[in-house]
Backbone as a ProteinNet text record, in pm:
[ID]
protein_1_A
[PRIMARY]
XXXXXXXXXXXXXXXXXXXXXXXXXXXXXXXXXXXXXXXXXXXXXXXXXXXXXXXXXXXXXXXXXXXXXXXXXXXXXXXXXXXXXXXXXXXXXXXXXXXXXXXXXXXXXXXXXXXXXXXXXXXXXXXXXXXXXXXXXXXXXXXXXXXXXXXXXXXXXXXXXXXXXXXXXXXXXXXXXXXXXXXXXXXXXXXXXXXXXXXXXXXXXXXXXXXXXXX
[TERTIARY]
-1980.3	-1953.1	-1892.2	-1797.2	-1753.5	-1876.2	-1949.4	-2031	-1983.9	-1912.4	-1849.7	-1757.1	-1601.5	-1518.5	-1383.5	-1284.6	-1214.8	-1065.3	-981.7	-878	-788.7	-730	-585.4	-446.2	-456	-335.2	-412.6	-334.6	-351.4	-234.4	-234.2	-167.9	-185.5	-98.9	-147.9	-64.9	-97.8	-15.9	36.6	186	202	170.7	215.2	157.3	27.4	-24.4	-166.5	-237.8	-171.4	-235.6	-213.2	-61.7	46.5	112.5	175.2	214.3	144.2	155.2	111.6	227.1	233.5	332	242.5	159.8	77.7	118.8	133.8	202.4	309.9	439.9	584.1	551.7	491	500.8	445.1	340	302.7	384.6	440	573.9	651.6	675.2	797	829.8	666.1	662.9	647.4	548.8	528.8	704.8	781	941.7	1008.6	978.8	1059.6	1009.9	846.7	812	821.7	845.9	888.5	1014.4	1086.8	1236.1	1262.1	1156.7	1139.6	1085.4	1014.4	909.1	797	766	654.9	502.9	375.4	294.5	240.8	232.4	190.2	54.6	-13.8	-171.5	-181.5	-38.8	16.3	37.2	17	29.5	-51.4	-194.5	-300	-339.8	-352.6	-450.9	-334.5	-211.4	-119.8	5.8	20	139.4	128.4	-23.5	-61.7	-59	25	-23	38.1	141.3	238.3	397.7	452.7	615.2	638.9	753.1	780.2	832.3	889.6	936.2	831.2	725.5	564.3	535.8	522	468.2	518.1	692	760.7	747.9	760.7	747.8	630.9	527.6	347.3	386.9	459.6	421.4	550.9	673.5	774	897.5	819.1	880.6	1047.6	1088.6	1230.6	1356.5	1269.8	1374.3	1376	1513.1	1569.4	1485.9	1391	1258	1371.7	1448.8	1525.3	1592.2	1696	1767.9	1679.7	1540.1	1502.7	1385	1370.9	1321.6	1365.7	1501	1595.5	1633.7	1649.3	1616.5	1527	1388.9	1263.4	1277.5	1310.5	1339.2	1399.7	1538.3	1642.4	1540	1486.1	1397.9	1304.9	1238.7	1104.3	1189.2	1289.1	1388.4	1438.8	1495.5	1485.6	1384.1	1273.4	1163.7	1093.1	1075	1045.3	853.6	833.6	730.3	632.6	553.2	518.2	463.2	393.7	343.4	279.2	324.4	251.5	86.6	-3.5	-77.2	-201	-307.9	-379.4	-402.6	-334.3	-376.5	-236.8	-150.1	0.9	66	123.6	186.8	132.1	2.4	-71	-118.8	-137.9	-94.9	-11.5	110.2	235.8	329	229.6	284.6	215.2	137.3	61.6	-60.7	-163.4	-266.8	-378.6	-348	-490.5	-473.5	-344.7	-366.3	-343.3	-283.5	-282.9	-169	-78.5	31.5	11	139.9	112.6	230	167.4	275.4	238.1	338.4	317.1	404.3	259.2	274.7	312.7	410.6	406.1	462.9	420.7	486.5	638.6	678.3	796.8	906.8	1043.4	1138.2	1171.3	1253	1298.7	1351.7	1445.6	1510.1	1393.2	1306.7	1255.6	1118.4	1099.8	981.8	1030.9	1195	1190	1256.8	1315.5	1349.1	1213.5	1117.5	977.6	940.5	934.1	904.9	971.7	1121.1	1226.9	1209.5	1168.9	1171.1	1060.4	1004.9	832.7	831.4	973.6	979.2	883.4	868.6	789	817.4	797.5	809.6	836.5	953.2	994.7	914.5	818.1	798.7	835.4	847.4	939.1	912.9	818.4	770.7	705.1	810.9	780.1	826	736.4	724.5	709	797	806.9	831.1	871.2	876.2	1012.5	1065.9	1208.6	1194.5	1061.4	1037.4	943.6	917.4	775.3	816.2	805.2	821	678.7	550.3	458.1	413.8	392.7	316.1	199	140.1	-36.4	-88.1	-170.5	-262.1	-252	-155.1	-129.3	-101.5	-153.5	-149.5	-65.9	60.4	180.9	230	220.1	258.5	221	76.6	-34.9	-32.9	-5.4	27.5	187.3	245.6	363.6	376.7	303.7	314.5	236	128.9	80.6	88.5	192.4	298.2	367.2	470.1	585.6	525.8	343.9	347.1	294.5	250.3	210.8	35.1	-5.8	-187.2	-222.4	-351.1	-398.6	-414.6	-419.4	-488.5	-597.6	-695.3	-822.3	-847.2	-774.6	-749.9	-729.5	-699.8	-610.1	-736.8	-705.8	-803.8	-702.7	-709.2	-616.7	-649.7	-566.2	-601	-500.4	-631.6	-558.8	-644.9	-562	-632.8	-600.5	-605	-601.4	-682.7	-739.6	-795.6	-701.2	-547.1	-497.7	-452.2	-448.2	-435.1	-506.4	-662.7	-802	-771.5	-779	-764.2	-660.7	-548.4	-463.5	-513.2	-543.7	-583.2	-708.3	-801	-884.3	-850.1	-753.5	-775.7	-669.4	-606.6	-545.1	-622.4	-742.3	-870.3	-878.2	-801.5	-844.3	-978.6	-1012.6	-1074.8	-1049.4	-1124.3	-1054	-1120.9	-1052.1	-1080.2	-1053	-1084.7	-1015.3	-1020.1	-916.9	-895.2	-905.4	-988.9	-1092.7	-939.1	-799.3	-707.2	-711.8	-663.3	-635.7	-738.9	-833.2	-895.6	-1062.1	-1156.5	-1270.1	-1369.7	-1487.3	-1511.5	-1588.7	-1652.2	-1695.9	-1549.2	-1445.2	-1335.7	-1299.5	-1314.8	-1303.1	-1409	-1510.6	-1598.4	-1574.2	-1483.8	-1430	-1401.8	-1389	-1293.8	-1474.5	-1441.3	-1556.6	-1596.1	-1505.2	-1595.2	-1469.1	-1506.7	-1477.9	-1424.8	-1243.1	-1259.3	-1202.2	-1214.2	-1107.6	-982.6	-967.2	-818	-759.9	-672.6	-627.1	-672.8	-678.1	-743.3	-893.8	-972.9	-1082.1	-1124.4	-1049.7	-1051.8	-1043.5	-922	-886.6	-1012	-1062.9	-1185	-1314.5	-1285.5	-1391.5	-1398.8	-1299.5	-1230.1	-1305.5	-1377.5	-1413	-1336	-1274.4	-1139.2	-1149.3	-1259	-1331.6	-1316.2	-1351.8	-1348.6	-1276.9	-1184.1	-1138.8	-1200.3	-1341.7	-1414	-1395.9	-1383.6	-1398.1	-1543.3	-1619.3	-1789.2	-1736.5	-1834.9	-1814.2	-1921.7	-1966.1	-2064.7	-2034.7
370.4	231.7	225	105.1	99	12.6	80.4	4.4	-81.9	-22	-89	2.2	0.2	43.1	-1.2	47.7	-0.2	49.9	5.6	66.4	42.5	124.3	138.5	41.9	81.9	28.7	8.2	-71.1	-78.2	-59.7	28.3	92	18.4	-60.5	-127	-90.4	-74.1	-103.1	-218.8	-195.4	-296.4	-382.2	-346.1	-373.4	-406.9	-528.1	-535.7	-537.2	-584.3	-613.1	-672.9	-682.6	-777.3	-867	-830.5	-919.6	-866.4	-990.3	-985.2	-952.4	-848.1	-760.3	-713.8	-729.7	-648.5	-668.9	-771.2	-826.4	-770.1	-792	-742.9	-603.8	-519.2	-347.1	-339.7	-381.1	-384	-377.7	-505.9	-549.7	-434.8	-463.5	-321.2	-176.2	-92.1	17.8	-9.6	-126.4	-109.6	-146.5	-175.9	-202.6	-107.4	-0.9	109.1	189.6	257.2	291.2	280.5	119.8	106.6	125.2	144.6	219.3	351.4	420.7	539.2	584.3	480.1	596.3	656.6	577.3	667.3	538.8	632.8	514.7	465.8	334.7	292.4	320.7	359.8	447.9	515.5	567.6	737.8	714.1	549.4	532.1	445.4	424.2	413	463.6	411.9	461.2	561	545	619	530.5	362.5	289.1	261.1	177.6	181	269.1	231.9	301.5	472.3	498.2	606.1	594.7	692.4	657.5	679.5	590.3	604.8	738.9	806.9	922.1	1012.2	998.5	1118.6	1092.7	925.3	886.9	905.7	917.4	958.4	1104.7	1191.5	1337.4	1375.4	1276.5	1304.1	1294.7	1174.5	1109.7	1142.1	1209.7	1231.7	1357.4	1468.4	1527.6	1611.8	1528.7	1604.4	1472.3	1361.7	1292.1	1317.5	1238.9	1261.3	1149.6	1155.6	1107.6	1017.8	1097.1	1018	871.3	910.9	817.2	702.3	762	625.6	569.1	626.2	548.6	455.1	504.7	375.5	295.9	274.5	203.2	108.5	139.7	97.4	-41.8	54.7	-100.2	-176.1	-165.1	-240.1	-338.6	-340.5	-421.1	-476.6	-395.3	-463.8	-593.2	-561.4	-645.9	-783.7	-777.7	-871	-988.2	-917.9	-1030.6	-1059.4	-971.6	-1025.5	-1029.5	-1020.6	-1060.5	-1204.9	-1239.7	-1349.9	-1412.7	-1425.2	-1460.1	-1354.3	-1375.1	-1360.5	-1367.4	-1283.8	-1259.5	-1319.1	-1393.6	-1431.6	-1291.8	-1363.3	-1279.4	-1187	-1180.6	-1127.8	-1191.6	-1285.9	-1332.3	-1323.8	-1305.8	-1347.8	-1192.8	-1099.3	-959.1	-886.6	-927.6	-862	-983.3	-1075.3	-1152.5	-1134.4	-1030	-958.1	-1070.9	-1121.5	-1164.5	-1083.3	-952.6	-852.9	-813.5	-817.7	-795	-624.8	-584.5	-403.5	-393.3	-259.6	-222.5	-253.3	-293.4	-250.6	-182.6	-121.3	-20.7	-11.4	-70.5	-76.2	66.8	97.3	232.4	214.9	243.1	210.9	289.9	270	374.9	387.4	270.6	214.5	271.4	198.4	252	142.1	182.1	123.1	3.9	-11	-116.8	-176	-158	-229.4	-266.5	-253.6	-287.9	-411.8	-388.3	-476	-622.4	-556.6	-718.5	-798.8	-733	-787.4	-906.8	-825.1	-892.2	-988.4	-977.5	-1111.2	-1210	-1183.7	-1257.2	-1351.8	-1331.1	-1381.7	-1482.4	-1440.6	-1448.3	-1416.5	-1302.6	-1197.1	-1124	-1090.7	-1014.8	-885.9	-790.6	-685.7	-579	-508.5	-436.5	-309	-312.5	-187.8	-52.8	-37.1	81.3	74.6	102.3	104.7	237.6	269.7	362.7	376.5	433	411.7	590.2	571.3	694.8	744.9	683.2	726.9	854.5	847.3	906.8	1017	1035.5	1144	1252.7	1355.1	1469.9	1431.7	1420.2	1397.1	1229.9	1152	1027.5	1040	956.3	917.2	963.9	1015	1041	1139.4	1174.3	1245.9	1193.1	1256.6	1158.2	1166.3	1216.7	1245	1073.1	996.7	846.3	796.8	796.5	776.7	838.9	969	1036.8	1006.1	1008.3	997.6	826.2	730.8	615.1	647.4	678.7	700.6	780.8	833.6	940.3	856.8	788.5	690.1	601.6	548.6	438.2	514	679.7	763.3	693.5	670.4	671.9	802.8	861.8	922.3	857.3	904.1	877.7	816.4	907.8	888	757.1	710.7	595.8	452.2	502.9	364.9	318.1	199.9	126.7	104.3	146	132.2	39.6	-27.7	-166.6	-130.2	-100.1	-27.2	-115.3	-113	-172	-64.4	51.3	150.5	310.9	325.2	433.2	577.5	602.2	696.4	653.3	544.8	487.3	502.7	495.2	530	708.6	765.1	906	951	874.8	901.6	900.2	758.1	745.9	842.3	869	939.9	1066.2	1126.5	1299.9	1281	1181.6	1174.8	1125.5	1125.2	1077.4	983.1	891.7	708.1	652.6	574.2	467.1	368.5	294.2	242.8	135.1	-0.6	-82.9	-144	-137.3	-140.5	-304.8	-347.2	-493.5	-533.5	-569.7	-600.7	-700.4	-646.7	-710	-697.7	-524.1	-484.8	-422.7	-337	-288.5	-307.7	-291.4	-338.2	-242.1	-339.4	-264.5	-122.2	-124.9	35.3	117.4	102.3	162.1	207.9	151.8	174.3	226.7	289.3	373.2	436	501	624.6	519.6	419.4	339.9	320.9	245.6	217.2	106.1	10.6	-92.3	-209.9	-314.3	-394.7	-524.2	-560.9	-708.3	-762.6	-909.3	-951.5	-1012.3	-990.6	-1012.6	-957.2	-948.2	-892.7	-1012	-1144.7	-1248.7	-1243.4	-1183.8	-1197.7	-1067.3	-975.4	-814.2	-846.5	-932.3	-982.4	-1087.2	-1151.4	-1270.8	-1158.9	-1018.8	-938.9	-887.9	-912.9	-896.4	-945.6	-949.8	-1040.2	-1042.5	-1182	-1204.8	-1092.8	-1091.1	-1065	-877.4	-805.2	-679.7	-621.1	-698.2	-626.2	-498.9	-575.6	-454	-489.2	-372.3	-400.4	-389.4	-460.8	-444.6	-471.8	-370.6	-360.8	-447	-560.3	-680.1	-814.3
-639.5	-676.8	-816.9	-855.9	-957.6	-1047.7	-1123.7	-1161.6	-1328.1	-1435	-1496.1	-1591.5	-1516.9	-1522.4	-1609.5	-1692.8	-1755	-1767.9	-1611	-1597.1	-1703.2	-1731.5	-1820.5	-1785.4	-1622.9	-1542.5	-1411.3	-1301.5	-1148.9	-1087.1	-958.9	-878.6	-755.8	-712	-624.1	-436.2	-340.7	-229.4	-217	-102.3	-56.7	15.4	128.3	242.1	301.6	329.6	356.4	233.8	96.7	-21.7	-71.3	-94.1	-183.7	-78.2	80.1	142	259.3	393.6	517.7	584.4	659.8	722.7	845.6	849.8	932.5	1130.6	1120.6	1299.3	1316.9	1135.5	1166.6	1191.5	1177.9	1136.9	1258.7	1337.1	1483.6	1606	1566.8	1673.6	1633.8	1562.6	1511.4	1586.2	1540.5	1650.6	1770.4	1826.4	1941.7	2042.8	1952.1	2017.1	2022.8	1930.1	1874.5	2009.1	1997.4	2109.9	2254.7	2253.8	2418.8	2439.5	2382.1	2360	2378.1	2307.3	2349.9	2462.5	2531.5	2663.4	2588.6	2460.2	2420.2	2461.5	2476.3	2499.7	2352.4	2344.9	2219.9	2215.4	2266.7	2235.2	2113.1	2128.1	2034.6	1952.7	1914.2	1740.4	1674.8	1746.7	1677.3	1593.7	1475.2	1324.7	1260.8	1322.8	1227.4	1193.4	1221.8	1181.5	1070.7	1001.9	886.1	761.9	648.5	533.8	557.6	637.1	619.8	634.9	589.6	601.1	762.5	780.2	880.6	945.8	869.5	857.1	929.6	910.9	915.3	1007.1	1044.5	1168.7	1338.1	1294.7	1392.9	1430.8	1281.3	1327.8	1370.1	1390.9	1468.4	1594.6	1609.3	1781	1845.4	1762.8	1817.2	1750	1775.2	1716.5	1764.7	1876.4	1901.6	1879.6	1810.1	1732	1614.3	1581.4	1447.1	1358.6	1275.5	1193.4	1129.9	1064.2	920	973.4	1134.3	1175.1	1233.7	1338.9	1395.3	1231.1	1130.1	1046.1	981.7	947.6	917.3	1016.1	1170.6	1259.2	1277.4	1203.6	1236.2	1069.5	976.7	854.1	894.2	982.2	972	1150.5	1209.3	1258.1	1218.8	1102.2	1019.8	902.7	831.4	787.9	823.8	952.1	1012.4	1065	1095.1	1072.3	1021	837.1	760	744.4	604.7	549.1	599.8	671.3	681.1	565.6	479.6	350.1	244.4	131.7	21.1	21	19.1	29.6	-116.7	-116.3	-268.6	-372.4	-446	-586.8	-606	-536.7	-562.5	-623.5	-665.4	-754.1	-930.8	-892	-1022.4	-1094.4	-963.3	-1029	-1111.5	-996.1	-1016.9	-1165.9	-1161.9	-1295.6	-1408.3	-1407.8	-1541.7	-1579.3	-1474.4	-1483.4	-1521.6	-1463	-1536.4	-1672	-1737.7	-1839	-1881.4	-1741.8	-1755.2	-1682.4	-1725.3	-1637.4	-1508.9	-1400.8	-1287.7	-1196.5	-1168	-1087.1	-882.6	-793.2	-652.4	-586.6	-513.6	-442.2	-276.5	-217.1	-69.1	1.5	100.6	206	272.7	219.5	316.8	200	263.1	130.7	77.7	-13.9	-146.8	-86.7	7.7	48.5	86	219.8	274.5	197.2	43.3	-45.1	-73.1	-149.3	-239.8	-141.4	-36.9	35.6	49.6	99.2	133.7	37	-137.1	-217.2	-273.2	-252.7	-307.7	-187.1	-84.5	38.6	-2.4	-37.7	-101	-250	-288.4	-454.5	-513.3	-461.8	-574.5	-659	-814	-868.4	-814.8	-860.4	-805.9	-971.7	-950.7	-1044	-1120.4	-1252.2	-1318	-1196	-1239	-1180.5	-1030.5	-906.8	-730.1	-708.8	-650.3	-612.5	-474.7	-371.9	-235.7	-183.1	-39.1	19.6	8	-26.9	-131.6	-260.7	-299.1	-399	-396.3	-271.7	-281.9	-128.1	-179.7	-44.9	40.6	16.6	130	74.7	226.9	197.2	167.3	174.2	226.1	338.3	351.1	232.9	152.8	123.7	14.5	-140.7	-229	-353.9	-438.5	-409.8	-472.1	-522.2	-458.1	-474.9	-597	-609.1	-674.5	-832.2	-793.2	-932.7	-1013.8	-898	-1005.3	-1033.3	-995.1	-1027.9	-1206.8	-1154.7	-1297.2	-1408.5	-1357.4	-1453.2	-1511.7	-1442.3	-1487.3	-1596.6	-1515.8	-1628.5	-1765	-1763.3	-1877.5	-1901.2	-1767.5	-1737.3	-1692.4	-1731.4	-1610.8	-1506.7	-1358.9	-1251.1	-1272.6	-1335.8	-1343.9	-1414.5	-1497.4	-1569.1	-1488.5	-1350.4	-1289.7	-1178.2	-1182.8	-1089.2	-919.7	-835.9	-712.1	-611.8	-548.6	-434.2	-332.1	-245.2	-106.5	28.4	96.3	207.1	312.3	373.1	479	428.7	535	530	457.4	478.8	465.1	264.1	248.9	121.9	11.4	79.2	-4.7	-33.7	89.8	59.2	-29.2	-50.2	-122	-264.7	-309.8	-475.4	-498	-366.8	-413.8	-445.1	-372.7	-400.5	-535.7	-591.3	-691.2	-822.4	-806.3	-881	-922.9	-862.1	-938	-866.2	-878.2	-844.8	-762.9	-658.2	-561.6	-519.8	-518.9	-455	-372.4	-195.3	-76.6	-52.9	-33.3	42.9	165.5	234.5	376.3	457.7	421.3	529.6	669.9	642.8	762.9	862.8	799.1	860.1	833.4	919.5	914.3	799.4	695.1	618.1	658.9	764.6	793.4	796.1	786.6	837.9	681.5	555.3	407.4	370.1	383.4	306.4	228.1	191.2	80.6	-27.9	-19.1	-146.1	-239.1	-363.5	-473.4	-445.6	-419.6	-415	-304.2	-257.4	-186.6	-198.1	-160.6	-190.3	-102.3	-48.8	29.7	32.1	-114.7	-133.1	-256.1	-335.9	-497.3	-550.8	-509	-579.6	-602.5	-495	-497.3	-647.9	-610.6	-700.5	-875.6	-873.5	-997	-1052.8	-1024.1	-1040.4	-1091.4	-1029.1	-1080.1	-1239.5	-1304.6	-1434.9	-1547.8	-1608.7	-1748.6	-1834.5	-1864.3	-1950.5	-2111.5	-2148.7	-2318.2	-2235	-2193.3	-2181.6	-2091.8	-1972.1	-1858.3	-1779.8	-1805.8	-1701.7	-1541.6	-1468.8	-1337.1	-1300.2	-1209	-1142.8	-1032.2	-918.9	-779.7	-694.6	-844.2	-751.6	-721.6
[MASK]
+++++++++++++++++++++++++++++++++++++++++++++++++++++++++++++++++++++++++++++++++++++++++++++++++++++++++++++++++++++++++++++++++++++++++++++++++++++++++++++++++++++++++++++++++++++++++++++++++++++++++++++++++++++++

């Protein structure tokens, strides 16, 4: 548990933290897949919170990953972000009071349309699958976000809502506070502590010390 903690910076996801995407990225594969002849069974607990790139070379490895991934934005694109999610605007508009740097799985194009789509702040430092040889859960994301912003890891407080997301900031040694969007809280155990939204996470803040508490 984060019992009273004092991040440097926050590393935040996109997806399922900052905006609601969660139906578009659904529809998405499950279209891509029925295109393929693949059964959408085959991509349970792996659409969430990885590049598309990884997810194809799991469930499909005698396609070309690179081409149907850029296939798969240019459909997720089109239908778009449904809303801005609480406590994103007020993050990514320097309400905590600490760097912030957004970690995601998707690419560069398909981050930042999400977030202008939203009129959201597009932040200095994004970090996408544009930028990292392995995704999530691998913590290559994670680290070099907190390279760029010149934090330790260990320094950064992280807001993840997926199981492969948590594992990420964790083996990259941050701290973690999972957002109860997407997936159910027995399904976040590895994370520190629990919120149901970046609004709810941020409210955990005491203006006078910027401590984080996981109560």
């Amino acid at each position: 548990m984060i019992a009273s903690f004092c991040p440097r910076a926050i590393l935040s996801d996109l997806d399922g933290v900052l905006v609601d995407s969660g139906d578009s990225i659904v529809r998405t594969w499950r279209r891509w897949a029925a295109g393929h002849g693949l059964p959408q069974a085959r991509l349970d607990g792996l659409m969430h919170g990885r590049p598309s790139r990884e997810v194809i070379a799991l469930v499909a490895p005698d396609l070309d990953a690179a081409a149907e991934a850029e296939a798969i934005d240019r459909l997720e694109m089109a239908q778009g972000a449904a809303r801005a999610l609480p406590g994103a605007a007020e993050l990514l508009g320097g309400a905590a009071g600490r760097p912030v740097a957004v970690v995601t799985s998707c690419t560069r194009l398909l981050a930042v349309a999400r977030l202008e789509a939203l009129d959201l702040p597009v932040p200095e430092i994004l970090v996408t699958a544009d930028d990292v040889h392995a995704g999530k859960p691998d913590p290559e994301g994670y680290l070099l976000a907190a390279e760029r912003l010149e934090v330790a890891a260990a320094e950064c407080l992280v807001l993840e809502d997926a199981p492969a997301g948590i594992a990420a900031a964790r083996a990259a040694g941050a701290r973690v506070c999972a957002i109860t969007t997407s997936h159910a809280a027995a399904e976040l155990g590895e994370a520190d502590a629990l919120a149901a939204s970046v609004a709810d996470a941020l409210r955990r803040y005491s203006p006078s010390s910027l401590r984080y508490s996981s109560r």
